[in-house]
VOGU-3710 file (C-alpha; in Angstrom, 3 decimals, decimal comma):
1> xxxxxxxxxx> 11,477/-64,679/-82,162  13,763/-61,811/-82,456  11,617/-59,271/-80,537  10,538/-61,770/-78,091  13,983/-62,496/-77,139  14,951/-58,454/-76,929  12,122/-57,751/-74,971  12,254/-60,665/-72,526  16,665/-59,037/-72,742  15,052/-55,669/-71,098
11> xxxxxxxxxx> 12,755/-56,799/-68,863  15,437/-59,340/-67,084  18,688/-56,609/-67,462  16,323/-54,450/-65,784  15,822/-56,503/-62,379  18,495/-54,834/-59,666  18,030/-52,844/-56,517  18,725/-49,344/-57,087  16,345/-46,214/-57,122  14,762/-44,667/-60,420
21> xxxxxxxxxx> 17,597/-41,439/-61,221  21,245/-42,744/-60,357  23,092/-40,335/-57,402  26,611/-41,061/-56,555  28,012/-43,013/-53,870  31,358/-42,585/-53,934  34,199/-40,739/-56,042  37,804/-41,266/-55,895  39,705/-39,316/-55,470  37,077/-38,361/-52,443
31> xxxxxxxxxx> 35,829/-34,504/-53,220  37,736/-31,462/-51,599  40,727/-34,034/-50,900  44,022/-33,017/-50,842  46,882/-35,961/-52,204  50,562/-36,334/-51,645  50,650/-37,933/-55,145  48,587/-38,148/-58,320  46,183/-40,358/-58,680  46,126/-43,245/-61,486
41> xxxxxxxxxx> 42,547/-42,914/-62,435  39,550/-41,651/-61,514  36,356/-43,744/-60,128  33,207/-43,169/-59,412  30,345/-45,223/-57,702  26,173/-44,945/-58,428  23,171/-45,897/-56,672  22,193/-47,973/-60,061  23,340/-49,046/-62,981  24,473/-46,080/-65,215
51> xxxxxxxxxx> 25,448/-46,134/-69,195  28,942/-44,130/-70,440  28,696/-41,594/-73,283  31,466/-40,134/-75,404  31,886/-36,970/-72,868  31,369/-38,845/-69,232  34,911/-37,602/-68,185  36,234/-34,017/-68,696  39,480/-33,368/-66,149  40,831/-29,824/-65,962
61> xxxxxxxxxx> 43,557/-28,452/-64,668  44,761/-25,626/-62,195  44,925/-23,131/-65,371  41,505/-24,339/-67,053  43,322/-26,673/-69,144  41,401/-29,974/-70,116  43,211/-33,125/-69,267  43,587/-35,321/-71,888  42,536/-39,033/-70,761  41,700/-42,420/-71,495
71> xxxxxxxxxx> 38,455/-44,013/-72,647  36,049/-44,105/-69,550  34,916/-47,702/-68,650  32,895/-49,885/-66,109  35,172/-49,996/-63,049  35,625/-54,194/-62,927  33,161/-55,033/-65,176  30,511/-53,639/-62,426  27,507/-51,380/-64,185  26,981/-49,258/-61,200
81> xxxxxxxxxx> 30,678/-47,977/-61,912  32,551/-45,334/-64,184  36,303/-44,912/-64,360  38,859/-43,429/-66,302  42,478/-43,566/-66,367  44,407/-40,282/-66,061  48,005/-39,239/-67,333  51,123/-40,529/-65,381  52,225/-36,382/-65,229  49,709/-33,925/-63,303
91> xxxxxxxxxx> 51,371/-31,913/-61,610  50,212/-29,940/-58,374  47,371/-27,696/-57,772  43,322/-28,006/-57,633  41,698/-30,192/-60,756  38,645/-30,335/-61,645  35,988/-33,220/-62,296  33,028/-32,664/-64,411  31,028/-36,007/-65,224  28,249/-36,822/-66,836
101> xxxxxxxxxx> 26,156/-40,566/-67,153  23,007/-41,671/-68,319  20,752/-43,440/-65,154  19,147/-46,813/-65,645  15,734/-45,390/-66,287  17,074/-43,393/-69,207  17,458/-39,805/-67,665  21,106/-38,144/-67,784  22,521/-36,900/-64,726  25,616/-34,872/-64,159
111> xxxxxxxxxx> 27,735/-33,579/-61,766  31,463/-31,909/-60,751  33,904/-32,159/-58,058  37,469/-31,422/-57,100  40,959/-32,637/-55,820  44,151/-31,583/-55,322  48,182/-32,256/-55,770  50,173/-31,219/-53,221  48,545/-28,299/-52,247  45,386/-26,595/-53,219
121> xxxxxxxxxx> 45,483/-24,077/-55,725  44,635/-20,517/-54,232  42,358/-19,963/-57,045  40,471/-23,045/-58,318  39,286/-23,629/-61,942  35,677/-22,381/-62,235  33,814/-25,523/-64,748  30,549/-25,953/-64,694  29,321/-29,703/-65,332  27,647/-28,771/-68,032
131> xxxxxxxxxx> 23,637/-28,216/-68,370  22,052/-31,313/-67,571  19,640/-31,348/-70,976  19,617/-28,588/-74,335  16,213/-26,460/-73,632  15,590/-27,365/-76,950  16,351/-30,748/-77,327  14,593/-31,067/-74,134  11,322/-29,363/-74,689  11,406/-31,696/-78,130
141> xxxxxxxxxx> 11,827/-34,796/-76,144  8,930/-33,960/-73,851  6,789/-33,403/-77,360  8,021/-36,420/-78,941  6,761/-38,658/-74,769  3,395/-36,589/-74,738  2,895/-37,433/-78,701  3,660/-41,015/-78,167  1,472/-41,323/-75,074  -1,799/-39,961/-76,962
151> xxxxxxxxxx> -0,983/-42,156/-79,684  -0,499/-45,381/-77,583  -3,822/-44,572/-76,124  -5,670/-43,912/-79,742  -3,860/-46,857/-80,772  -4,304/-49,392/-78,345  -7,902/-47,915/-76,528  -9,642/-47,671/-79,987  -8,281/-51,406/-81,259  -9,863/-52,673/-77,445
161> xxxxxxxxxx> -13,367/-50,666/-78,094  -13,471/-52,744/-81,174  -12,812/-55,833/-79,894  -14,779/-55,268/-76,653  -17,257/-53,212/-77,468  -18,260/-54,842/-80,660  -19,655/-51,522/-82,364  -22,162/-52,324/-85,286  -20,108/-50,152/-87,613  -16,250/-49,870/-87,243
171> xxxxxxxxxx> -16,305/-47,994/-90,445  -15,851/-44,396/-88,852  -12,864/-45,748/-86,469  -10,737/-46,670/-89,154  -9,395/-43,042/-89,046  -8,316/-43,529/-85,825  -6,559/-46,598/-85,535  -4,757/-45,327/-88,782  -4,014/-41,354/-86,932  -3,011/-43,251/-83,595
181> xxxxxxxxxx> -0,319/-45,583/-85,653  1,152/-43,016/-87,968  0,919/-40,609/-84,442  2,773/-43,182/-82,838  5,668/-44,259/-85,259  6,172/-40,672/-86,336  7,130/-40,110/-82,326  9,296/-42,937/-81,845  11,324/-42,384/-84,548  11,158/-38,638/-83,372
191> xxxxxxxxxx> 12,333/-40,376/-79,766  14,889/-42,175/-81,173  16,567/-39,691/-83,177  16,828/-37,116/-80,096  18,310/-39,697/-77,556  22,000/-39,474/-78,737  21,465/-35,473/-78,287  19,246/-35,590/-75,129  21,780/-37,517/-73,345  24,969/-35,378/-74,443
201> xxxxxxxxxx> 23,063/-32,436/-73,411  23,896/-30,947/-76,856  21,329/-29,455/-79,157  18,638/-30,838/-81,782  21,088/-30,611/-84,638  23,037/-33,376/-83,333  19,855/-35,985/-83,764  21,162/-36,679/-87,288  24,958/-37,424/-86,464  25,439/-41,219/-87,488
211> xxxxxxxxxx> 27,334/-42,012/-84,758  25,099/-40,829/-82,098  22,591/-42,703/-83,367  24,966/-45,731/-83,231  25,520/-44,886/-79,559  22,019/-44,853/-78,857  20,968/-48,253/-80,566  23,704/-49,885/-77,714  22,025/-48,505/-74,847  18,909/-49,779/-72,904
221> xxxxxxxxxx> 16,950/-47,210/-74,310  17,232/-47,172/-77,912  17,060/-50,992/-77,576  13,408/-50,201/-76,338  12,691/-47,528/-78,583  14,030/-49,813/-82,146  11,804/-52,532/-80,721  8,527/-50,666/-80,520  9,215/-49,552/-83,825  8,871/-53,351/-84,477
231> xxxxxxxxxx> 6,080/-53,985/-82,536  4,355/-51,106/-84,573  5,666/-52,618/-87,854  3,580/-55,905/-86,773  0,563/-53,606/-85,396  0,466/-52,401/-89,382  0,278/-55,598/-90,669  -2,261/-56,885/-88,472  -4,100/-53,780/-89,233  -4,178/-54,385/-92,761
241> xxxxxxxxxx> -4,995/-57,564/-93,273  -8,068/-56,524/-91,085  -9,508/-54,334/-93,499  -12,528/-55,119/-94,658  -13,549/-57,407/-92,032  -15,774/-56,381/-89,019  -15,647/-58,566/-86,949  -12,015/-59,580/-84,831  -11,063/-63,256/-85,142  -9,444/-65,256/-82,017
251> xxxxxxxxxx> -6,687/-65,508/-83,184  -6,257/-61,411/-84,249  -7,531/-61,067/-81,005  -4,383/-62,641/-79,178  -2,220/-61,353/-81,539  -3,263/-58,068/-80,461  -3,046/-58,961/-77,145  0,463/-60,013/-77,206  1,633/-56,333/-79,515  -0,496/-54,299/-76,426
261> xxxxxxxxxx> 1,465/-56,143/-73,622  5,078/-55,418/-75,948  4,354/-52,108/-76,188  3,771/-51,332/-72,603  7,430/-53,265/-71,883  8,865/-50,749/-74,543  7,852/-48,240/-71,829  8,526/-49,943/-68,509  12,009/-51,078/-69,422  13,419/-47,916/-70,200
271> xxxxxxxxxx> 11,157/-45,791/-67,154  11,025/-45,346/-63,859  9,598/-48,688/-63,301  12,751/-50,026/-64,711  14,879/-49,075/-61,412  14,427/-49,013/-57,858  13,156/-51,688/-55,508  10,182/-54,586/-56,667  11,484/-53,969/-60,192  9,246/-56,787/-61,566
281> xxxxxxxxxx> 6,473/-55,760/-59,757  7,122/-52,436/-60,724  7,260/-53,351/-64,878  4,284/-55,400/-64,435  2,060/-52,539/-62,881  3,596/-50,095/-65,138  2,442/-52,347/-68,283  -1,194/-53,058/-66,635  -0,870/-48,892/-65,891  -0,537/-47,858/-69,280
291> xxxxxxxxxx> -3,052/-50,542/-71,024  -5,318/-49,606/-68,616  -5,000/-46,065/-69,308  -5,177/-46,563/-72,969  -8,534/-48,738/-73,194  -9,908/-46,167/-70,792  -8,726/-42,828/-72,893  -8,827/-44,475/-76,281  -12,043/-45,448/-75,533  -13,556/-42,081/-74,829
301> xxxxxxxxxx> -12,224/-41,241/-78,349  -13,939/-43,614/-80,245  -16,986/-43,792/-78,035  -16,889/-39,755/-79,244  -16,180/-40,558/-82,528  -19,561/-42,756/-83,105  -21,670/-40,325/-81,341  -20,648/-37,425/-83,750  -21,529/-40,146/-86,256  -24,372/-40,954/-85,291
311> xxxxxxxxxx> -23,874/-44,923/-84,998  -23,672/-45,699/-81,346  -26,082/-48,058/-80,085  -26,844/-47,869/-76,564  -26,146/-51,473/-76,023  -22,315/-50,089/-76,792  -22,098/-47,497/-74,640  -22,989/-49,478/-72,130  -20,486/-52,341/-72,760  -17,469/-49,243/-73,006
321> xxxxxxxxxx> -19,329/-48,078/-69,288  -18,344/-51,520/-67,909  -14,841/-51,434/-69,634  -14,161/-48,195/-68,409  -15,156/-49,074/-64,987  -12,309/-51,866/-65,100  -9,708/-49,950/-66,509  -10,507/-47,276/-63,790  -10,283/-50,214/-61,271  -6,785/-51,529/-62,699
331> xxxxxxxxxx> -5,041/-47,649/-62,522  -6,193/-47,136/-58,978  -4,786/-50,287/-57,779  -1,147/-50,060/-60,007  -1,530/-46,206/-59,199  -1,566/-46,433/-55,439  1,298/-48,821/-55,610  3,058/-46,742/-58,513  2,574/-43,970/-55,892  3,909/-45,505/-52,661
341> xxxxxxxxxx> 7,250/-46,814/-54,583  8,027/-43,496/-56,603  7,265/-41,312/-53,048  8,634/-43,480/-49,549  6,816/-40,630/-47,326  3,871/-39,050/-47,340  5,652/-35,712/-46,946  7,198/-36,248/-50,145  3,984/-35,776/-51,732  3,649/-31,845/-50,838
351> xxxxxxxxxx> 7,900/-31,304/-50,335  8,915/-32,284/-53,596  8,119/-31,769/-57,316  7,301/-35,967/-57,990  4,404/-35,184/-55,191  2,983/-31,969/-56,372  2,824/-32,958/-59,891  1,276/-36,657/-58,876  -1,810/-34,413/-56,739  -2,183/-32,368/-59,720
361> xxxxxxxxxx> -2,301/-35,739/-61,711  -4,936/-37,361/-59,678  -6,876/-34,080/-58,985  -7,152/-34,126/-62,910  -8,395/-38,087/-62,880  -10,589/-36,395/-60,388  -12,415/-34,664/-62,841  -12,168/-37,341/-65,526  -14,186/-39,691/-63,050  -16,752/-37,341/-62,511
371> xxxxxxxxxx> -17,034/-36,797/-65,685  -17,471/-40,638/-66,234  -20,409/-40,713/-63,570  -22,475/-37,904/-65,861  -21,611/-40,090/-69,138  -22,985/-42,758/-67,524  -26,045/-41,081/-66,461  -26,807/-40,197/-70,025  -26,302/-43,884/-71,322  -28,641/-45,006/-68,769
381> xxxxxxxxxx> -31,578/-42,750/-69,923  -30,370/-43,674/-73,650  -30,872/-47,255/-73,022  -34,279/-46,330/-71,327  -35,529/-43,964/-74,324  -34,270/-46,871/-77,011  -36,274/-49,558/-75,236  -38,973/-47,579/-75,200  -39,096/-47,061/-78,508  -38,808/-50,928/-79,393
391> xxxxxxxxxx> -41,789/-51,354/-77,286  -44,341/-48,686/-78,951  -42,902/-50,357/-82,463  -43,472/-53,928/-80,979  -47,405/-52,515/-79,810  -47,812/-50,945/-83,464  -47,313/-53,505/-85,642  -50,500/-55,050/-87,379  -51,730/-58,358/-86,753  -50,813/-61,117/-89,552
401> xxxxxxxxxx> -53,543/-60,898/-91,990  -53,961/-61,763/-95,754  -54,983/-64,844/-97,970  -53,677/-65,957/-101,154  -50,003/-66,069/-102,011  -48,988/-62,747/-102,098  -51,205/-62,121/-99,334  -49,043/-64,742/-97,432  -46,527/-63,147/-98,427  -46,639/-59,877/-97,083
411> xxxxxxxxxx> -48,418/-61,715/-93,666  -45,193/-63,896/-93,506  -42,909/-60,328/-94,076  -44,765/-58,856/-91,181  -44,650/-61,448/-88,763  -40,634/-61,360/-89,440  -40,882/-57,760/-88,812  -42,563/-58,314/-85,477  -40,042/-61,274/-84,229  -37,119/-58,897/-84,657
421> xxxxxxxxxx> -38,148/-56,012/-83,246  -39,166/-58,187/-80,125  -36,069/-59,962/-79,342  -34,389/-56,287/-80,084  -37,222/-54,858/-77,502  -36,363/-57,970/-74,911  -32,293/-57,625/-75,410  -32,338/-53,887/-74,722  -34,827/-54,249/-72,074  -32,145/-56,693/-70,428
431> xxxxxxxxxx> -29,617/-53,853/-70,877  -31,651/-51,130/-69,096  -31,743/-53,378/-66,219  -28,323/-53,878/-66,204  -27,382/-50,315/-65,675  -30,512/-49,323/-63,982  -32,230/-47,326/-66,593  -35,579/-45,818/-65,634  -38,302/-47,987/-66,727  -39,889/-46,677/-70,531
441> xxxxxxxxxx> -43,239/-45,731/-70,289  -45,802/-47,557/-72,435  -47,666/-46,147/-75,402  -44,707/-43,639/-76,181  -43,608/-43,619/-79,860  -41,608/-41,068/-81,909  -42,945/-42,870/-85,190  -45,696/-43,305/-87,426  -47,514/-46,521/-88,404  -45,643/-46,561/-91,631
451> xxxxxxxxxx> -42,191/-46,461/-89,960  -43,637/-49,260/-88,096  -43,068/-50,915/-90,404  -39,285/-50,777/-91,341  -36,850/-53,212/-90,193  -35,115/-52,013/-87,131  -31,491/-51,705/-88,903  -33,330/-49,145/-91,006  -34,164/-49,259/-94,895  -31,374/-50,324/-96,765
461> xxxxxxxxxx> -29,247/-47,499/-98,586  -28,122/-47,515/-101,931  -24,716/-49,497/-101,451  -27,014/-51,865/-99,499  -25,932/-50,596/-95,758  -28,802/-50,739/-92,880  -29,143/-47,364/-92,273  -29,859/-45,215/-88,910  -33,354/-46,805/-87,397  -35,722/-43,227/-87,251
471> xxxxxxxxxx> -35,317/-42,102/-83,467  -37,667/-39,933/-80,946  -36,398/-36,861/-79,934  -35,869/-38,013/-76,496  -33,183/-40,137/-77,493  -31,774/-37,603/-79,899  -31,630/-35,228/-76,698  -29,865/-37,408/-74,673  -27,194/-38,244/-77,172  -26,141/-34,507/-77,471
481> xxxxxxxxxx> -25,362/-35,097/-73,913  -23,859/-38,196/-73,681  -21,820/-36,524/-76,857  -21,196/-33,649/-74,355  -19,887/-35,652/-71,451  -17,734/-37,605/-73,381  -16,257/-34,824/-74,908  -15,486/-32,953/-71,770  -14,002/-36,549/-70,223  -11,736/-36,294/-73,491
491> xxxxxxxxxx> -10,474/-32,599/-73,015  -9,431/-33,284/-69,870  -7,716/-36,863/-70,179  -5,270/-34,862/-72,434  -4,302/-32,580/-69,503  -3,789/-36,043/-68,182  -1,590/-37,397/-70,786  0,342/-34,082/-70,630  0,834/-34,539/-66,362  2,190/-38,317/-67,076
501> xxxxxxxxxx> 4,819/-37,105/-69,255  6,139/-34,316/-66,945  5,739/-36,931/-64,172  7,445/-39,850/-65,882  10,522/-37,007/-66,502  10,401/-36,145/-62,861  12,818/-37,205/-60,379  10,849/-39,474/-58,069  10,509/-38,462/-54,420  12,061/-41,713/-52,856
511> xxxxxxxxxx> 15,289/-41,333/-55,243  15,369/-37,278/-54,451  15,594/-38,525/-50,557  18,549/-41,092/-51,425  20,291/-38,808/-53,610  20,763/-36,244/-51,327  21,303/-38,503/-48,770  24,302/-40,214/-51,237  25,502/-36,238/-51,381  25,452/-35,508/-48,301
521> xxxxxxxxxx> 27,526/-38,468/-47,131  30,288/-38,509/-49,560  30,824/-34,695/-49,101  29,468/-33,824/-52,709  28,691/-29,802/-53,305  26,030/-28,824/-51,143  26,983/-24,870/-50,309  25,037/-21,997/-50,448  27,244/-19,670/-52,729  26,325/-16,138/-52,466
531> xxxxxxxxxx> 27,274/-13,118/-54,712  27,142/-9,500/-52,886  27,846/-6,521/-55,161  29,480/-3,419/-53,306  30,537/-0,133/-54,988  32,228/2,764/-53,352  33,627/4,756/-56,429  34,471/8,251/-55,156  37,077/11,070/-55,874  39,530/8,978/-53,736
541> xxxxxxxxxx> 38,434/5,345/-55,234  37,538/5,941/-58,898  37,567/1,707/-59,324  36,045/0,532/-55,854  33,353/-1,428/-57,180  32,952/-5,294/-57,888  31,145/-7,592/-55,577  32,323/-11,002/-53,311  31,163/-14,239/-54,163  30,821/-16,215/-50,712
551> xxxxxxxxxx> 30,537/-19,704/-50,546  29,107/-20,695/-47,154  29,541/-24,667/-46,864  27,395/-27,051/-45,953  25,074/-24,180/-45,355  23,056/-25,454/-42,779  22,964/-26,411/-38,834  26,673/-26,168/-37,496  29,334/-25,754/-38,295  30,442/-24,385/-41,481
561> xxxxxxxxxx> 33,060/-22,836/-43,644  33,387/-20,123/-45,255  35,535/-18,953/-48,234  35,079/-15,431/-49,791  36,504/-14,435/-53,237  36,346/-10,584/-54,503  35,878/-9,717/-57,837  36,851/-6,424/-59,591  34,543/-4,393/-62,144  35,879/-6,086/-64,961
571> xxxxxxxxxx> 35,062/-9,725/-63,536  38,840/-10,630/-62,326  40,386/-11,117/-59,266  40,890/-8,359/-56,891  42,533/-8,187/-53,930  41,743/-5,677/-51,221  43,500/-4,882/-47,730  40,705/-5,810/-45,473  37,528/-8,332/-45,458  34,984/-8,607/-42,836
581> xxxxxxxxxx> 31,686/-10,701/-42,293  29,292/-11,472/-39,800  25,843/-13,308/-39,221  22,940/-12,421/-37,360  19,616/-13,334/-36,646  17,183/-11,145/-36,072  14,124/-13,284/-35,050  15,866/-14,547/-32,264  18,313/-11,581/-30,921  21,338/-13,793/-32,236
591> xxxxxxxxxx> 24,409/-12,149/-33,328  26,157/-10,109/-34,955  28,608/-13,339/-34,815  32,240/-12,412/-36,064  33,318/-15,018/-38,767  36,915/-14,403/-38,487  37,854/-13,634/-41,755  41,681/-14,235/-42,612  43,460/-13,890/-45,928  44,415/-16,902/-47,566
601> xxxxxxxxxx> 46,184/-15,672/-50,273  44,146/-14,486/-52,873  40,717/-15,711/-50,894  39,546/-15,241/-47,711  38,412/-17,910/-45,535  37,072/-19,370/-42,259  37,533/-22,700/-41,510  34,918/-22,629/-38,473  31,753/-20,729/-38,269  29,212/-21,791/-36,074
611> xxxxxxxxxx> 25,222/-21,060/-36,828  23,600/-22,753/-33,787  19,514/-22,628/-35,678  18,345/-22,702/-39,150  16,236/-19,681/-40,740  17,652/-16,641/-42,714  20,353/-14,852/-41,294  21,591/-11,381/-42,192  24,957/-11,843/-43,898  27,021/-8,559/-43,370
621> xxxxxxxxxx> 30,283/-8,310/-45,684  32,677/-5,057/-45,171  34,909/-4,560/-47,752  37,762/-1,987/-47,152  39,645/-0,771/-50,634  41,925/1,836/-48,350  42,230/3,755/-45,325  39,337/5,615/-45,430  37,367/3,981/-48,439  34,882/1,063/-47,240
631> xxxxxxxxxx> 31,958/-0,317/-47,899  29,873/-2,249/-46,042  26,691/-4,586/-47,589  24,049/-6,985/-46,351  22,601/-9,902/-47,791  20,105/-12,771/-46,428  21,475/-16,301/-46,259  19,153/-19,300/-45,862  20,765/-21,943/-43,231  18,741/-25,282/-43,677
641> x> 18,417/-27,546/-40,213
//
């Protein structure tokens, strides 16, 4: 009741308009302003819902100073929010914002800005927000989502093959179901632990600090990850009290059922699907997306798994054909939708990194499908050669002779025989013509009069088990290829599994659009910053070296401003008696365009230089250290339309 009630939580808490990665809206104070007095607090406004860690706010002051502040909260109660109240004494000069906040679909984004008191400071602070994820931590995480995809799959698609394919012997599939649950706990926990460090940025050490993992059991996502680790705890109980039995009940059936559909949710309420527009639709097709994905994969496992063994009956390859065929059916619908919602444009799907990675995804399920055609070429002919071989037993069986009692007997034994093997002759024949096998030919028999006549299970071993029926070496041949296929459609579903995960990590095309959109209008960072080295050390200049780090802002169409710091050899501040730049563009006979340098005191800046066309302009940058001593340098700067 408990996990019914926490999913059914993150399914509803997920419902809002917003798009999957948060951007932000709106900060104040507004970036690059300038106030008379200091502000009270700082607030800042999403695209979605975002979570609060420890470190959301770090203020710092003209001299590189952090700001001590208050505990950062939900502005009004509102999720989409973060604020945080600041000191009653600033002072003047330029401060710096760095934040940092955890989207609704689980990834953390981060960010900086700046203000000023009074007056700008000539020389701003120079704080990075912070790496957005560890390397480490993050290359982990990745392991830990492609882990717990393959496992789902093993898990769920081998459990469905069971069920739906109703194998004769389950016996050799026990491995996996046992591999794909251990697989799959293993990387939740795994998951669970690195969330506290993932979303701090910090590094993998920081998975075992109590507290983090506190943090992370409060948050959206660790609700989702603790609750498929119950889900799993009620997959190894229904596991269990299956062994020994072959054949599924209802009722473990729908139990099943219900553990499938709360896994998926595990996944869709902490994803992509979990944010953006249609969010119910969304969750829905990303649930039917993944089950579909795991019957199909999962499938190919086990269906590879009785073929080594040497237990697959035709009759259940051709059941997994069908089942395959729907799951296919099920991801091309949700995936065309899954598609269109994560994209907006079609140009998103070659102009950014969602899009490329997607056609690399579905050029892979490319190959998987074709694959899937040859496998089920090879069942066809394997249902054709195994009904062809019930036939020639059917035509060599003896007639019922005998008199006497044991005579009878045997007669009675035979005629057994010969009812078996015919309904197994008729029931297969039924099968071939329901894939289209090529009709047997008559007469054609890979065994001799004695084999005749053993049962068509096979003799019985000596634990009592049927064993193998004897088969011609047609069939034999076309099982090392069906064997062949399905191993090449499972080599290259784990390049598929390994595209989903860097896909479900990706920043979705649609929300890329919106959050630069979001940037752009609130005035966020968007320069091109530039760094040109110079160096004219001579007898007169021992020291002239360093190099000018130019930050060219917006950096595209228009308008734009430019502020130019220079930098001595030892990485401080310099100051030097003369700075020039210009632009030109070469392609089109534009320029040299004078930017009108002037010193600012301790920087040099421009408030209005006009590029009238996008492309990449020659940036020249003179740099006089004396009289006679200059230098000048030339750089290419991309200006965007």
């Amino acid at each position: 009741m408990l996990l019914g009630t926490t999913l059914v939580l993150l399914l509803l808490g997920s419902a809002g308009q917003a798009s999957a990665h948060a951007a932000l809206r709106d900060a104040d104070p507004a970036d690059g302003s300038v106030l008379t007095t200091a502000p009270r607090s700082i607030t800042l406004t999403f695209t979605e819902s975002v979570g609060l860690i420890d470190d959301t706010f770090r203020v710092f002051d003209p001299r590189n100073g952090r700001v001590e502040t208050g505990e950062a909260q939900h502005a009004d109660g509102r999720s989409d929010t973060a604020r945080v109240p600041l000191p009653a004494r600033l002072g003047t000069g330029t401060f710096t914002v760095a934040w940092r906040v955890v989207s609704a679909d689980s990834h953390p984004i981060a960010g900086a800005f700046t203000f000023s008191i009074g007056a700008p400071s000539p020389t701003p602070a120079a704080v990075s927000s912070g790496p957005v994820e560890d390397p480490a931590t993050a290359g982990l995480h990745k392991l830990g989502r492609w882990l717990a995809y393959g496992a789902a799959a093993l898990l769920i698609g081998t459990a469905a093959f069971v069920a739906l394919c109703r194998p004769p012997d389950v016996r050799p599939l026990r491995g996996l179901l046992v591999a794909g649950w251990w697989t799959f706990t293993a990387s939740t926990v795994l998951l669970l632990l690195l969330r506290a460090p993932y979303e701090t940025g910090a590094g993998p050490a920081q998975a075992l600090d109590p507290s983090g993992l506190t943090r992370t059991l409060s948050g959206r996502p660790g609700i989702a990850l603790a609750a498929r680790l119950l889900l799993l705890a009620g997959a190894a109980v229904l596991l269990l009290r299956r062994r020994g039995r072959e054949r599924p009940t209802r009722a473990t059936l729908a139990t099943g059922l219900v553990l499938a559909v709360g896994l998926g949710l595990t996944w869709a309420a902490a994803e992509h699907a979990s944010a953006g527009i249609q969010v119910p639709a969304a969750m829905t097709s990303s649930v039917l997306h993944l089950l579909a994905m795991a019957v199909w994969l999962g499938g190919l496992t086990a269906l590879l798994t009785l073929l080594r063994h040497g237990t697959l009956p035709a009759a259940v390859a051709v059941r997994f054909s069908r089942l395959a065929a729907t799951s296919v059916t099920v991801l091309v619908v949700t995936g065309v939708y899954q598609a269109w919602r994560g994209l907006g444009t079609l140009d998103a799907l070659t102009d950014t990194t969602y899009g490329r990675t997607l056609l690399a995804k579905l050029g892979a399920v490319g190959l998987l499908l074709l694959a899937g055609a040859w496998s089920r070429q090879w069942t066809g002919r394997l249902v054709g050669t195994e009904a062809a071989r019930a036939r020639a037993e059917e035509a060599q069986t003896p007639d019922v002779e005998g008199s006497g009692t044991q005579g009878g007997t045997k007669a009675m034994a035979k005629v057994k025989v010969k009812v078996k093997e015919t309904v197994a002759a008729k029931t297969e024949a039924k099968v071939a013509a329901a894939v289209g096998a090529p009709a047997a030919k008559e007469g054609v028999s890979g065994r001799t009069p004695a084999q005749a006549s053993v049962p068509p299970d096979g003799p019985p071993s000596g634990d009592g088990t049927p064993l193998a029926p004897a088969r011609t070496p047609a069939e034999d041949a076309h099982r090392r290829a069906l064997r062949r296929s399905v191993l090449a459609e499972v080599a290259v579903s784990v390049v598929v599994l390994g595209l989903t995960t860097v896909l479900t990590g990706t920043l979705p095309g649609r929300a890329e659009a919106e959050a630069a959109a979001s940037e752009q209008s609130i005035g966020l960072p968007v320069a091109s910053v530039t760094t040109v080295p110079f160096d004219m050390s001579g007898p007169d200049a021992p020291g002239a070296r360093g190099s000018v780090q130019i930050t060219l802002d917006p950096g595209r169409v228009g308008e734009n401003s430019v502020q130019a710091v220079v930098y001595g050899p030892d990485g401080g501040f310099a100051t030097v008696p003369e700075l020039r730049m210009s632009f030109s563009l070469p392609g089109q006979d534009i320029g040299p365009l004078d930017a009108k340098l002037t010193d600012r005191g301790g920087y040099w800046a421009a408030d209005a230089v006009n590029l009238p066309l996008p492309g990449t302009w020659e940036m020249s940058v003179t740099v006089r250290a004396s009289e006679i001593d200059q230098v000048t340098e030339t750089t290419p700067v991309r200006i965007t339309g």
